[in-house]
VOFI-594789 format. One record per atom (N, C-alpha, C, CB): residue number from 1; z negated, y negated, x; residue in one letter; atom name. Coordinates in nm, 2 decimals, m for minus. Glycine has a CB too. Layout:
+-------+--------+--------+--------+--------+-------+
: milum :     up :  north :   east : markol : zator :
+-------+--------+--------+--------+--------+-------+
:   NUM :      Z :      Y :      X :      A :    CA :
...
+-------+--------+--------+--------+--------+-------+
***
This chain:
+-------+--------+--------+--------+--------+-------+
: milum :     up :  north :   east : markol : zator :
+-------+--------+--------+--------+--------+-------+
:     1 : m14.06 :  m3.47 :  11.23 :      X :     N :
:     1 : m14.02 :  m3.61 :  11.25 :      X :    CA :
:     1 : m13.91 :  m3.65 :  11.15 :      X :     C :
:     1 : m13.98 :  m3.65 :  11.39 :      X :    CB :
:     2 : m13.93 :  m3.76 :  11.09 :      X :     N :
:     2 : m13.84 :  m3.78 :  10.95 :      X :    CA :
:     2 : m13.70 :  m3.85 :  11.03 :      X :     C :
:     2 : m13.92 :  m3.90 :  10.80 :      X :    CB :
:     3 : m13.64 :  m3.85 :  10.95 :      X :     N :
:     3 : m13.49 :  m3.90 :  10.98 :      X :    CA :
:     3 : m13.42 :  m4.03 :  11.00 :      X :     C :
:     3 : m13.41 :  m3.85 :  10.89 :      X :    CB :
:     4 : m13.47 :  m4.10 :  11.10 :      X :     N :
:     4 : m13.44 :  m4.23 :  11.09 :      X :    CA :
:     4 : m13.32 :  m4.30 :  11.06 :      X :     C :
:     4 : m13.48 :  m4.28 :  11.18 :      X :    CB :
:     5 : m13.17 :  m4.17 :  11.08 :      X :     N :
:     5 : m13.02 :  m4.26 :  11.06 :      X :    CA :
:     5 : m13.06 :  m4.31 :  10.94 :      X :     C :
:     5 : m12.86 :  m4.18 :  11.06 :      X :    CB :
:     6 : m13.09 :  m4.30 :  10.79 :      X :     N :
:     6 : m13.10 :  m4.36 :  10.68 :      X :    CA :
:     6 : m13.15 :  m4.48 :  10.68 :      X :     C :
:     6 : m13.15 :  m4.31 :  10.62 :      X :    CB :
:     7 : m13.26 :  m4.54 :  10.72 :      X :     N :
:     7 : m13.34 :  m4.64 :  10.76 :      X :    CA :
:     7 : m13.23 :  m4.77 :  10.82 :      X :     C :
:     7 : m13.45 :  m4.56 :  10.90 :      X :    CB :
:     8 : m13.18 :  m4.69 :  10.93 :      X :     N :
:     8 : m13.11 :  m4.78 :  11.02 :      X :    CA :
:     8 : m13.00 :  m4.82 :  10.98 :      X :     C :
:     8 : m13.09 :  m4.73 :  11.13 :      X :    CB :
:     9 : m12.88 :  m4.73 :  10.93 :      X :     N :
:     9 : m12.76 :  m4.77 :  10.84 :      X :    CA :
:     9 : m12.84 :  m4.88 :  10.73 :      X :     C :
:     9 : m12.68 :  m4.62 :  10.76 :      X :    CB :
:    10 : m12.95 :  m4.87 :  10.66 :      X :     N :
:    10 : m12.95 :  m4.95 :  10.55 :      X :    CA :
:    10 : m13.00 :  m5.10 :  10.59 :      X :     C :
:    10 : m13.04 :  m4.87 :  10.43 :      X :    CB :
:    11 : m13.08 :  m5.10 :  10.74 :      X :     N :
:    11 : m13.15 :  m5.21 :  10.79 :      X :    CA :
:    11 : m13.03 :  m5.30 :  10.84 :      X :     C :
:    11 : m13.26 :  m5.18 :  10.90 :      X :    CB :
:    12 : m12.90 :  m5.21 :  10.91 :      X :     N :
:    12 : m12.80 :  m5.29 :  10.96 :      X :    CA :
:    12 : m12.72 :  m5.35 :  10.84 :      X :     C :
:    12 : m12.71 :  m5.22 :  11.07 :      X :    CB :
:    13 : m12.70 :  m5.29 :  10.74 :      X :     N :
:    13 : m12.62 :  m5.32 :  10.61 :      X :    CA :
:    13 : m12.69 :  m5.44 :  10.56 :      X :     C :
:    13 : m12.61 :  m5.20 :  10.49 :      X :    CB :
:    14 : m12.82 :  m5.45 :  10.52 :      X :     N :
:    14 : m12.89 :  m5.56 :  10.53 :      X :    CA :
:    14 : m12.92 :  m5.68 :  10.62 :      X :     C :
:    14 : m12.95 :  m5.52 :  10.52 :      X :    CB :
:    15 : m12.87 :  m5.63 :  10.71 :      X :     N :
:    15 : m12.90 :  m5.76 :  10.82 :      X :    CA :
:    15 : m12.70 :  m5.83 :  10.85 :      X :     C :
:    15 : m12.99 :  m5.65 :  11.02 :      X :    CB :
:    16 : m12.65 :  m5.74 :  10.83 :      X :     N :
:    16 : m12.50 :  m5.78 :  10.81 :      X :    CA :
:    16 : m12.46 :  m5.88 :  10.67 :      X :     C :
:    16 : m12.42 :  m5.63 :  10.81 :      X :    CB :
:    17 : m12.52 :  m5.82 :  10.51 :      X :     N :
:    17 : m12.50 :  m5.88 :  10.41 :      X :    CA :
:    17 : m12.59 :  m6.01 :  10.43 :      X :     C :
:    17 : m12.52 :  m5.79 :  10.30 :      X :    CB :
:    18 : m12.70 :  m6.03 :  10.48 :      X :     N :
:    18 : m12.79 :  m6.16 :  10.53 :      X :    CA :
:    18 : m12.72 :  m6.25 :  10.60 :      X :     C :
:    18 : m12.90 :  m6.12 :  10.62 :      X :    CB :
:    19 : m12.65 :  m6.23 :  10.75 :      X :     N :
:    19 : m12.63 :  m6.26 :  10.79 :      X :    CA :
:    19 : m12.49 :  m6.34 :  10.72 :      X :     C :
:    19 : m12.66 :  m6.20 :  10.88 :      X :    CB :
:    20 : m12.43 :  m6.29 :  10.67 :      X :     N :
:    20 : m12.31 :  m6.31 :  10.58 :      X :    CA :
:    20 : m12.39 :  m6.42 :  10.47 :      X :     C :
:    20 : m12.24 :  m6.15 :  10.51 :      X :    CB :
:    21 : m12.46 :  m6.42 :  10.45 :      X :     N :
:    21 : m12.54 :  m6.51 :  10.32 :      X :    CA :
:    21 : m12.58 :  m6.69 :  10.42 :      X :     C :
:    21 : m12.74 :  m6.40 :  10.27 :      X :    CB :
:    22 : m12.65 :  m6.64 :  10.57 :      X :     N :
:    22 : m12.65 :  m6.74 :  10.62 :      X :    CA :
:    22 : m12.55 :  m6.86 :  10.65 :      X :     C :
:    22 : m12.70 :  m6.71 :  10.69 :      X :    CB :
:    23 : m12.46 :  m6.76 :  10.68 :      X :     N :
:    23 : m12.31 :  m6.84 :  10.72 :      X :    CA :
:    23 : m12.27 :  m6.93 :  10.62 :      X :     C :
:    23 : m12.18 :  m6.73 :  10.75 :      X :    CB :
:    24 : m12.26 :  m6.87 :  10.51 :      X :     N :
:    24 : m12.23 :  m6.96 :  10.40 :      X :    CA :
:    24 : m12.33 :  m7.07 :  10.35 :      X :     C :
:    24 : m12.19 :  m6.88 :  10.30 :      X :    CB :
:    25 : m12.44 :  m7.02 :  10.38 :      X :     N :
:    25 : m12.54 :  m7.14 :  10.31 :      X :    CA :
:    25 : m12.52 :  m7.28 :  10.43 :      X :     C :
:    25 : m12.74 :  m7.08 :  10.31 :      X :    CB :
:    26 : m12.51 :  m7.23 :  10.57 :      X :     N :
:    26 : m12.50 :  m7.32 :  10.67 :      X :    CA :
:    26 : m12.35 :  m7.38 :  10.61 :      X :     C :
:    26 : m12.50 :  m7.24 :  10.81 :      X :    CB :
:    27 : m12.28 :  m7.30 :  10.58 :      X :     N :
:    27 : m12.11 :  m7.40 :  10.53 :      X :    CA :
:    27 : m12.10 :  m7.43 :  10.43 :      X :     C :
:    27 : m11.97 :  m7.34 :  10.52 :      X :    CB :
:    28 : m12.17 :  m7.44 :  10.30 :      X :     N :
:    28 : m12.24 :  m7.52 :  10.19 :      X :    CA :
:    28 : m12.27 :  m7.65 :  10.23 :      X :     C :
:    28 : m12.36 :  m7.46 :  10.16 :      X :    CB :
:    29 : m12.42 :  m7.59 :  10.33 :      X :     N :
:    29 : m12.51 :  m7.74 :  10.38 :      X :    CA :
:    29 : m12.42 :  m7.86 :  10.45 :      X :     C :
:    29 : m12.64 :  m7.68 :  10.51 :      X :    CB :
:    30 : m12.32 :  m7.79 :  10.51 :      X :     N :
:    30 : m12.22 :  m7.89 :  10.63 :      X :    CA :
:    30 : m12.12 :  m8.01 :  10.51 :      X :     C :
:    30 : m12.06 :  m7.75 :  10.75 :      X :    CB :
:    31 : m12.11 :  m7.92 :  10.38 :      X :     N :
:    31 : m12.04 :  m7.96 :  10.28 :      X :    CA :
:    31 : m11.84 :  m7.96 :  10.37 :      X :     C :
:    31 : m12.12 :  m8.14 :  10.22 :      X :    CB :
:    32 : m11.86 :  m7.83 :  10.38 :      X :     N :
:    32 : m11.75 :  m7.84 :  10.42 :      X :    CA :
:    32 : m11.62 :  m7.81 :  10.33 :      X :     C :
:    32 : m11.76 :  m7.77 :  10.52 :      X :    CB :
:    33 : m11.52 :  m7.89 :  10.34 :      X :     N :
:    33 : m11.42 :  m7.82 :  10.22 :      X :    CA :
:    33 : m11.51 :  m7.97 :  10.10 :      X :     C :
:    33 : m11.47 :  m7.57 :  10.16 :      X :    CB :
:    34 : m11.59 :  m8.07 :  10.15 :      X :     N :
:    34 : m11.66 :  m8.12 :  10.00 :      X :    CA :
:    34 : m11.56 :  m8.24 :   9.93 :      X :     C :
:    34 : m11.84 :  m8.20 :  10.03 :      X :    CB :
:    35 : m11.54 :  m8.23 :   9.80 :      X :     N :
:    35 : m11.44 :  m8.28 :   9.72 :      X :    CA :
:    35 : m11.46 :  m8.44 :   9.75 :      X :     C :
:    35 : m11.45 :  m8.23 :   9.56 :      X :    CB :
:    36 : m11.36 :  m8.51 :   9.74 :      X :     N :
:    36 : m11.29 :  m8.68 :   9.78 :      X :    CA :
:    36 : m11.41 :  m8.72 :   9.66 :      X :     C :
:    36 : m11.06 :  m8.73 :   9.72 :      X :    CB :
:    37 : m11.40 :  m8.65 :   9.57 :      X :     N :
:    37 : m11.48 :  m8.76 :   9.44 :      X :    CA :
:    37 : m11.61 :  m8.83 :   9.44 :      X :     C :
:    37 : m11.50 :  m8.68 :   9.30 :      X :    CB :
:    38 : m11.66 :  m8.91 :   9.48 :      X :     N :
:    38 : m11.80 :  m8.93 :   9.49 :      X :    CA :
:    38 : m11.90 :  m8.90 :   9.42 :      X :     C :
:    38 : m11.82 :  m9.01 :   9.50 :      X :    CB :
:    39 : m11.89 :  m8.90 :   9.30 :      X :     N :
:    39 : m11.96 :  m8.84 :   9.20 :      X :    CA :
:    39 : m11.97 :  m8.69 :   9.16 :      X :     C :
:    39 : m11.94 :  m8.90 :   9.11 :      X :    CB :
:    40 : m11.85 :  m8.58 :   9.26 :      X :     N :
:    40 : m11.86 :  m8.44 :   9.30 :      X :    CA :
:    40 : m11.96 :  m8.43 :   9.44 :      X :     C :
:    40 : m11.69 :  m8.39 :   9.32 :      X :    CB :
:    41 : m11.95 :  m8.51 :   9.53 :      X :     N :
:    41 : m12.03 :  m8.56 :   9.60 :      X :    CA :
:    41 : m12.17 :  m8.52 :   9.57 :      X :     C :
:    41 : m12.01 :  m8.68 :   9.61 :      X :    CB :
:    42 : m12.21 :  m8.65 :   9.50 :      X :     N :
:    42 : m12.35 :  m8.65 :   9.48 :      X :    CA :
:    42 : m12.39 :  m8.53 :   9.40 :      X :     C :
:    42 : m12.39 :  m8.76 :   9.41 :      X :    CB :
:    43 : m12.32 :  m8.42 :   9.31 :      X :     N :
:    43 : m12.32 :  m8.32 :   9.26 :      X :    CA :
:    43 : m12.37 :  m8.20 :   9.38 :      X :     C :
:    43 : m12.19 :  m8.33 :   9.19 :      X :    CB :
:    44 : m12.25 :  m8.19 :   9.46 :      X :     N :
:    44 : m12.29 :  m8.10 :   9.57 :      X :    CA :
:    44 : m12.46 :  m8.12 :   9.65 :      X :     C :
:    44 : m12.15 :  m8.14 :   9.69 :      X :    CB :
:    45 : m12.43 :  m8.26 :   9.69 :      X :     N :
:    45 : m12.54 :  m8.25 :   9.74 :      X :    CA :
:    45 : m12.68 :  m8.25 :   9.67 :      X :     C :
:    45 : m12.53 :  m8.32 :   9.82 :      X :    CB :
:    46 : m12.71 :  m8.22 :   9.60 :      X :     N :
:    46 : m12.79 :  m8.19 :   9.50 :      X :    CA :
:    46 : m12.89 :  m8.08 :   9.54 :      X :     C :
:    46 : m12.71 :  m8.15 :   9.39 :      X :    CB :
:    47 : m12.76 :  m7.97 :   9.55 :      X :     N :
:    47 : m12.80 :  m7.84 :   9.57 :      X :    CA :
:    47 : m12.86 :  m7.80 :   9.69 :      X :     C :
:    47 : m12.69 :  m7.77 :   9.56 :      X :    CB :
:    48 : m12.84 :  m7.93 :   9.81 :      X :     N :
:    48 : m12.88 :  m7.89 :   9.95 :      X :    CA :
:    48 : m13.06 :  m7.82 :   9.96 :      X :     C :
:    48 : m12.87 :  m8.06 :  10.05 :      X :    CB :
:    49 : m13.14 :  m7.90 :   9.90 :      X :     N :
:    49 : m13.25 :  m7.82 :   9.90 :      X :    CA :
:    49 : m13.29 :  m7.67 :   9.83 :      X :     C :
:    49 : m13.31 :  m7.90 :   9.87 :      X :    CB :
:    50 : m13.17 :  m7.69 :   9.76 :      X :     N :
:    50 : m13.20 :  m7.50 :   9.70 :      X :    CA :
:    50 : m13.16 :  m7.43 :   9.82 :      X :     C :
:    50 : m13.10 :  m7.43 :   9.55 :      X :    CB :
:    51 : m13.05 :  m7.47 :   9.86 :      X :     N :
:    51 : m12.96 :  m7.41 :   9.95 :      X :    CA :
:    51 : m13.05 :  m7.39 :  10.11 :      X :     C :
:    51 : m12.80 :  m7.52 :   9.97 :      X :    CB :
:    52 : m13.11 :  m7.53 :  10.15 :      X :     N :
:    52 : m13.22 :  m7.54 :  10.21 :      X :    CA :
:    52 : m13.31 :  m7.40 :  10.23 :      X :     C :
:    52 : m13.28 :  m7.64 :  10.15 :      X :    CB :
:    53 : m13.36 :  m7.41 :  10.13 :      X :     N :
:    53 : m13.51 :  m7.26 :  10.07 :      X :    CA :
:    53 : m13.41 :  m7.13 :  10.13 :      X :     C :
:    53 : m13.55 :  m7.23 :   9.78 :      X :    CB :
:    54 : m13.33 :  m7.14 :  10.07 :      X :     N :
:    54 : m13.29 :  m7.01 :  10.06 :      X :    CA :
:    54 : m13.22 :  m6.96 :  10.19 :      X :     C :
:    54 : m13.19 :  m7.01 :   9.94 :      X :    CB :
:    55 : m13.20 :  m7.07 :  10.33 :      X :     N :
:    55 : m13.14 :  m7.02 :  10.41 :      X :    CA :
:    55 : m13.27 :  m7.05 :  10.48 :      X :     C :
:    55 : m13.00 :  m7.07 :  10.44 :      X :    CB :
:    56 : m13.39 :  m7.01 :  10.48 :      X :     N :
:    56 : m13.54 :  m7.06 :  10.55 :      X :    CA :
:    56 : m13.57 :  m6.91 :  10.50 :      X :     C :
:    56 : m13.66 :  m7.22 :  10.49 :      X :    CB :
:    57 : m13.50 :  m6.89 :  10.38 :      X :     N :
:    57 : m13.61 :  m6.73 :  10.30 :      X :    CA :
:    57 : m13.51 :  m6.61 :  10.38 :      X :     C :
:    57 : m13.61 :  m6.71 :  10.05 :      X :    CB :
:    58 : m13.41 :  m6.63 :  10.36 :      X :     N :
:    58 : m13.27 :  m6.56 :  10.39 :      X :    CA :
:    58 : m13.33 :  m6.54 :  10.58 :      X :     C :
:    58 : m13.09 :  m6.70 :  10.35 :      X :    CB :
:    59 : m13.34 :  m6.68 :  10.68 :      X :     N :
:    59 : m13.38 :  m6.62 :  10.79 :      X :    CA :
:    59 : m13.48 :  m6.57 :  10.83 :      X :     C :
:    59 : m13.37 :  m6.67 :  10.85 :      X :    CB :
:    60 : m13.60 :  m6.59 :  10.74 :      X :     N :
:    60 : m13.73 :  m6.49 :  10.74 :      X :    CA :
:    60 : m13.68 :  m6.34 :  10.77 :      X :     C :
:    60 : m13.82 :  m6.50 :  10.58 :      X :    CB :
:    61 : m13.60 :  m6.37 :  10.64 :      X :     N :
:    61 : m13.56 :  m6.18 :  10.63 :      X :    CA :
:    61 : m13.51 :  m6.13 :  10.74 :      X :     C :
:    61 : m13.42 :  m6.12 :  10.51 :      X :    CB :
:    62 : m13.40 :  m6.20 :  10.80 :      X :     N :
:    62 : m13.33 :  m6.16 :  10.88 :      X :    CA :
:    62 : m13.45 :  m6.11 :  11.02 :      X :     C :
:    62 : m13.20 :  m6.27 :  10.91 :      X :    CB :
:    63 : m13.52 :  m6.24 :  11.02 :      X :     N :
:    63 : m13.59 :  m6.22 :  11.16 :      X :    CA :
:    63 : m13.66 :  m6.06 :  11.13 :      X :     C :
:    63 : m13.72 :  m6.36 :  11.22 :      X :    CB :
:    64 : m13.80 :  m6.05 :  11.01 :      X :     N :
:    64 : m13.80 :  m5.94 :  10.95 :      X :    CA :
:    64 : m13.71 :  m5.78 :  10.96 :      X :     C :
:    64 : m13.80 :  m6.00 :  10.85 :      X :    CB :
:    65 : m13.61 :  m5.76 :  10.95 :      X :     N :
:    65 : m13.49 :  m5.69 :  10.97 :      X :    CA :
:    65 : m13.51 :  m5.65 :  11.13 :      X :     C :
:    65 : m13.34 :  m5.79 :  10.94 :      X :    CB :
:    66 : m13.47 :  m5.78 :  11.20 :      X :     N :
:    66 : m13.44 :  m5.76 :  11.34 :      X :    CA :
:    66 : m13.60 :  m5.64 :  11.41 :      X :     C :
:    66 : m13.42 :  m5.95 :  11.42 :      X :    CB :
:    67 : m13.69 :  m5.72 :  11.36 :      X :     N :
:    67 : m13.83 :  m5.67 :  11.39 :      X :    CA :
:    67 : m13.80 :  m5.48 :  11.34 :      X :     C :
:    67 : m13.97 :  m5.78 :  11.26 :      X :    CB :
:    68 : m13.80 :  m5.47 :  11.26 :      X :     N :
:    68 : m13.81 :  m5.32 :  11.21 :      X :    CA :
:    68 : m13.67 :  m5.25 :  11.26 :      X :     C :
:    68 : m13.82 :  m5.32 :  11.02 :      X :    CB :
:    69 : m13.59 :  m5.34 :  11.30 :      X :     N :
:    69 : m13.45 :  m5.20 :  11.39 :      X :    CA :
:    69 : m13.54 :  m5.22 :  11.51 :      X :     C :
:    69 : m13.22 :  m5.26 :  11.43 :      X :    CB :
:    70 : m13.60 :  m5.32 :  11.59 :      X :     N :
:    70 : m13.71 :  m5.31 :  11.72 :      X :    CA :
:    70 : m13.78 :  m5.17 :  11.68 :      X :     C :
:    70 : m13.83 :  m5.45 :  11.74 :      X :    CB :
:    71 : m13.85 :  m5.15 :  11.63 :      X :     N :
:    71 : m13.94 :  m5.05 :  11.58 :      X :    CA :
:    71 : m13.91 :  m4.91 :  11.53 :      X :     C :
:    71 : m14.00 :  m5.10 :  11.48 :      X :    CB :
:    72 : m13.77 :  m4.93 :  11.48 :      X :     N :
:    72 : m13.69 :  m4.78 :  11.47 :      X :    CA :
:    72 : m13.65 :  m4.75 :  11.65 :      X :     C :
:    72 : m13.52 :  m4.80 :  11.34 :      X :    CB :
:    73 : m13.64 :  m4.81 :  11.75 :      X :     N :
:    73 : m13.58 :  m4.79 :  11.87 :      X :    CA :
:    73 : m13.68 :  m4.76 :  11.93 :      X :     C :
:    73 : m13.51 :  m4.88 :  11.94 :      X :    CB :
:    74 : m13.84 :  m4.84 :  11.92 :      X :     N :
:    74 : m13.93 :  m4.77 :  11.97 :      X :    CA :
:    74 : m14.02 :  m4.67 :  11.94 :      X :     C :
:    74 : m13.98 :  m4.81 :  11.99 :      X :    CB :
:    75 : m13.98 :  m4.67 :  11.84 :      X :     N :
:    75 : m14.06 :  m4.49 :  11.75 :      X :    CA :
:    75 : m14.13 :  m4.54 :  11.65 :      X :     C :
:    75 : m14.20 :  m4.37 :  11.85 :      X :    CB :
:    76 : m14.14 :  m4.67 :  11.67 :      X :     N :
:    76 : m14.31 :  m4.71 :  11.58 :      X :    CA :
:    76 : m14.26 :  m4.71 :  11.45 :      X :     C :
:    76 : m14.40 :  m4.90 :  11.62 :      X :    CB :
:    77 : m14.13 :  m4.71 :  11.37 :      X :     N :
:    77 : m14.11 :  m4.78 :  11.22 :      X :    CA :
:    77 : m14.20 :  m4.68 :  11.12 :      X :     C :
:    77 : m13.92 :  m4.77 :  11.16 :      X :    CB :
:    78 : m14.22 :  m4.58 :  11.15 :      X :     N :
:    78 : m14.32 :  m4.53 :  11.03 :      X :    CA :
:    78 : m14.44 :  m4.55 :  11.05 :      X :     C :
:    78 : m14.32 :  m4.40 :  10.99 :      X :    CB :
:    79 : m14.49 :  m4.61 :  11.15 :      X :     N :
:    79 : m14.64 :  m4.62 :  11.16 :      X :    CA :
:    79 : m14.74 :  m4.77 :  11.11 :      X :     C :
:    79 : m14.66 :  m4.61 :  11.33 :      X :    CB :
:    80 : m14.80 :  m4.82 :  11.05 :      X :     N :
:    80 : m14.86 :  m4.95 :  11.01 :      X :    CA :
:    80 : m14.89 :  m5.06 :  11.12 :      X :     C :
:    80 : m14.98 :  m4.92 :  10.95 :      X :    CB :
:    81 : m14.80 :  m5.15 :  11.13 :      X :     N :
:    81 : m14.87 :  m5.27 :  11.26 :      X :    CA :
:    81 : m15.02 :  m5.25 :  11.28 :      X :     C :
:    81 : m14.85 :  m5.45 :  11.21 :      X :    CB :
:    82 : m15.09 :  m5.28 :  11.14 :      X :     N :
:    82 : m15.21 :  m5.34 :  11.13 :      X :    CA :
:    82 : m15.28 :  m5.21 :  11.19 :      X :     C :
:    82 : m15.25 :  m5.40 :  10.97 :      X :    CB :
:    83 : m15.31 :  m5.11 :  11.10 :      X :     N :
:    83 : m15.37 :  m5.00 :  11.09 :      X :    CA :
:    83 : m15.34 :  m4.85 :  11.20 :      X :     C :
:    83 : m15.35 :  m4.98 :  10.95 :      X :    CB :
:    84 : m15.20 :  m4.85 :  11.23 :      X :     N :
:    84 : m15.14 :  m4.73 :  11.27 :      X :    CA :
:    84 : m15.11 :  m4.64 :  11.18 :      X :     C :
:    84 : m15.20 :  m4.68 :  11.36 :      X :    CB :
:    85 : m15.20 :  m4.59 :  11.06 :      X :     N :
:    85 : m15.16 :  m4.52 :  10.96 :      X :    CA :
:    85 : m14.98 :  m4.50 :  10.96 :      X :     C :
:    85 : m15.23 :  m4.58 :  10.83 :      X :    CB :
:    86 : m14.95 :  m4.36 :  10.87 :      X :     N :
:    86 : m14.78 :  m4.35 :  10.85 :      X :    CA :
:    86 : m14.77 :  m4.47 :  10.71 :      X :     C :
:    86 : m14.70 :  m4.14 :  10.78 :      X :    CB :
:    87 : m14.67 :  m4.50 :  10.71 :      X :     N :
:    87 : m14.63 :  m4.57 :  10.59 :      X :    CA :
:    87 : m14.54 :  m4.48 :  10.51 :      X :     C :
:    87 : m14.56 :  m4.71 :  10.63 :      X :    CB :
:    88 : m14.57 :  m4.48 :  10.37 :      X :     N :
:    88 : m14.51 :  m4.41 :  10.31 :      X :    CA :
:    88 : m14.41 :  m4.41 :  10.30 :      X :     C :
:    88 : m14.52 :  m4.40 :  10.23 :      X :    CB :
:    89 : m14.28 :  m4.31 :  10.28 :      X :     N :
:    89 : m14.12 :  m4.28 :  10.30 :      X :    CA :
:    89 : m14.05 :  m4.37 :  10.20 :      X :     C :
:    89 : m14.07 :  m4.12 :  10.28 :      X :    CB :
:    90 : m14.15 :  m4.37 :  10.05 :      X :     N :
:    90 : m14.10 :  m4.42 :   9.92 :      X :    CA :
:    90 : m14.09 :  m4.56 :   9.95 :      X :     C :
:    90 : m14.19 :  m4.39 :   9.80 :      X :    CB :
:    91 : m14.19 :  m4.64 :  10.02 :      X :     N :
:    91 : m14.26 :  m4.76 :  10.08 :      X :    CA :
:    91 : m14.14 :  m4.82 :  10.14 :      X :     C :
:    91 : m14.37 :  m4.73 :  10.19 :      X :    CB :
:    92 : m14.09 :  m4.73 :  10.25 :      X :     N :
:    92 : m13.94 :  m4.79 :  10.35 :      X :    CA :
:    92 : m13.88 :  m4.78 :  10.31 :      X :     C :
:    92 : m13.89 :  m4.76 :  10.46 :      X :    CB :
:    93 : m13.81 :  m4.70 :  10.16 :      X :     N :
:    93 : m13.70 :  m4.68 :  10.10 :      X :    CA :
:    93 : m13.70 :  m4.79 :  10.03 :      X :     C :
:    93 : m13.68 :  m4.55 :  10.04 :      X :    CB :
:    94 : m13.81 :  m4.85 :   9.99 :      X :     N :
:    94 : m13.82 :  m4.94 :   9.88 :      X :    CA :
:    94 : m13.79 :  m5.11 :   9.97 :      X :     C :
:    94 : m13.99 :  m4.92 :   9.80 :      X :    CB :
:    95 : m13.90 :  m5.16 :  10.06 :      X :     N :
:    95 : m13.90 :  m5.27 :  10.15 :      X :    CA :
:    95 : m13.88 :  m5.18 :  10.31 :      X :     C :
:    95 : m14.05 :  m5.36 :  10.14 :      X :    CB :
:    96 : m13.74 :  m5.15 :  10.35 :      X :     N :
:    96 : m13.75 :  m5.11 :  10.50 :      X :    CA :
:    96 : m13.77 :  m5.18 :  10.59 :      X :     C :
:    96 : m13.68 :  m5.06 :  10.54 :      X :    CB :
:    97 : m13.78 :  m5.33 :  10.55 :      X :     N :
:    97 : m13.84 :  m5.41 :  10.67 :      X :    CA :
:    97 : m13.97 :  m5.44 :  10.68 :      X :     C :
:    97 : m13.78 :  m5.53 :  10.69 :      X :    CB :
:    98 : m14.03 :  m5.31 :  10.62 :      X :     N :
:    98 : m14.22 :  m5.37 :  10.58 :      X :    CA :
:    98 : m14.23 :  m5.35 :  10.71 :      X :     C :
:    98 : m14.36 :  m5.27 :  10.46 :      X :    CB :
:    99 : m14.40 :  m5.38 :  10.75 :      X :     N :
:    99 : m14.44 :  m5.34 :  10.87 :      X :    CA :
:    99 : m14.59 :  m5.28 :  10.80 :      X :     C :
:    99 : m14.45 :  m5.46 :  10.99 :      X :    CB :
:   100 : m14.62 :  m5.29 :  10.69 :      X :     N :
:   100 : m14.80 :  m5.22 :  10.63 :      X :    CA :
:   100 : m14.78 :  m5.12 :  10.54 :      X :     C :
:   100 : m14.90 :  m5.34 :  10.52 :      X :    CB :
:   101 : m14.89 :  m5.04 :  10.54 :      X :     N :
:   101 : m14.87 :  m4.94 :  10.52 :      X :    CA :
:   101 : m14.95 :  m4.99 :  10.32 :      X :     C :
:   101 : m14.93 :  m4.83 :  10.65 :      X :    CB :
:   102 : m14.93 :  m4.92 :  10.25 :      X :     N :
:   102 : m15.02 :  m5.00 :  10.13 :      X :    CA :
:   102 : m15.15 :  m5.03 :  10.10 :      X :     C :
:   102 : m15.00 :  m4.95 :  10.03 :      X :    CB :
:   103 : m15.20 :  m4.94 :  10.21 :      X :     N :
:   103 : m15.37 :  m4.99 :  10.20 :      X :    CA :
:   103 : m15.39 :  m5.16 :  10.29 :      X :     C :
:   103 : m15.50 :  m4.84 :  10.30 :      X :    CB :
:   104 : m15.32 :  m5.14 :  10.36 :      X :     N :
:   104 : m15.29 :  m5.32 :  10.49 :      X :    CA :
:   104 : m15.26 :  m5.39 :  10.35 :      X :     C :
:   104 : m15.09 :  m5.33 :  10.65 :      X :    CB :
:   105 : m15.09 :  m5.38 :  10.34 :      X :     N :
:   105 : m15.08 :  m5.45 :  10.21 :      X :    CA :
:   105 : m15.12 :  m5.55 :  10.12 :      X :     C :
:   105 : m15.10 :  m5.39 :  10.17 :      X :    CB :
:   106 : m15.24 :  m5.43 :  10.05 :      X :     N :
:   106 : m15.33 :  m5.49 :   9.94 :      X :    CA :
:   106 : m15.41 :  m5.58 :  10.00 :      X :     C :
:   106 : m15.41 :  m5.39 :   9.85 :      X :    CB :
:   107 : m15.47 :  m5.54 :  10.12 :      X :     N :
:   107 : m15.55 :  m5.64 :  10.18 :      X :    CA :
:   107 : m15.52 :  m5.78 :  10.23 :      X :     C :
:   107 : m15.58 :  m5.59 :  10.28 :      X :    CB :
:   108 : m15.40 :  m5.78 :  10.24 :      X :     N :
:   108 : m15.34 :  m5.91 :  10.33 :      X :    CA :
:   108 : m15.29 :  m5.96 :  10.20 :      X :     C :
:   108 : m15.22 :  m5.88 :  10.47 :      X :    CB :
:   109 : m15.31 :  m5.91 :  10.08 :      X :     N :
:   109 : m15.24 :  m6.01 :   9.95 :      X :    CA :
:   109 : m15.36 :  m6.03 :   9.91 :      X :     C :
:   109 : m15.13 :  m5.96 :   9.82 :      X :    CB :
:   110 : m15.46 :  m6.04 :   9.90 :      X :     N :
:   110 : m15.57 :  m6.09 :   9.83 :      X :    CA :
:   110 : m15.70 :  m6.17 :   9.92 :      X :     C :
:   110 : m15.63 :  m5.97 :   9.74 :      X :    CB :
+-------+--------+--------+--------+--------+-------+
***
């Protein structure tokens, strides 16, 4: 059985640097701290829809994250949702919040 502390230190480091990403995009979006000038104003808010995307892609991940520390607690993280097959070690070292193994994968992208 392979060693899951690695997995897990790097899924919580990730879900901590995320979570740290949301906070701020949320205190961006509030415009908090936003400058008297109106025309800094309309500048700031500009950015809300990037900021938007990115705290929608940012909570994907996170939920993603949360899903795969579920799955390191129940045994399942090396096994394929779809298929059951192992998922390759290089695979979770690479995306450790996958859930497919690379033959699922390819399938579900085309």
């Amino acid at each position: 059985m392979q060693d899951l502390k690695p997995f897990k230190l790097k899924l919580e480091a990730l879900k901590a640097e995320i979570t740290h990403r949301i906070s701020a995009i949320d205190k961006d979006i509030r415009h908090e701290g936003m400058s008297a000038d109106w025309a800094e104003q309309a500048s700031e808010r500009e950015n809300d829809e990037v900021l938007e995307s990115l705290g929608h892609s940012s909570s994907h991940n996170l939920i993603m994250i949360n899903n795969a520390l579920k799955r390191i607690d129940s045994g399942e993280y090396f096994n394929c949702s779809h298929c059951g097959e192992a998922i390759p070690t290089a695979r979770l070292e690479l995306l450790p919040f996958t859930t497919s193994c690379v033959n699922c994968a390819e399938k579900f992208e085309h």
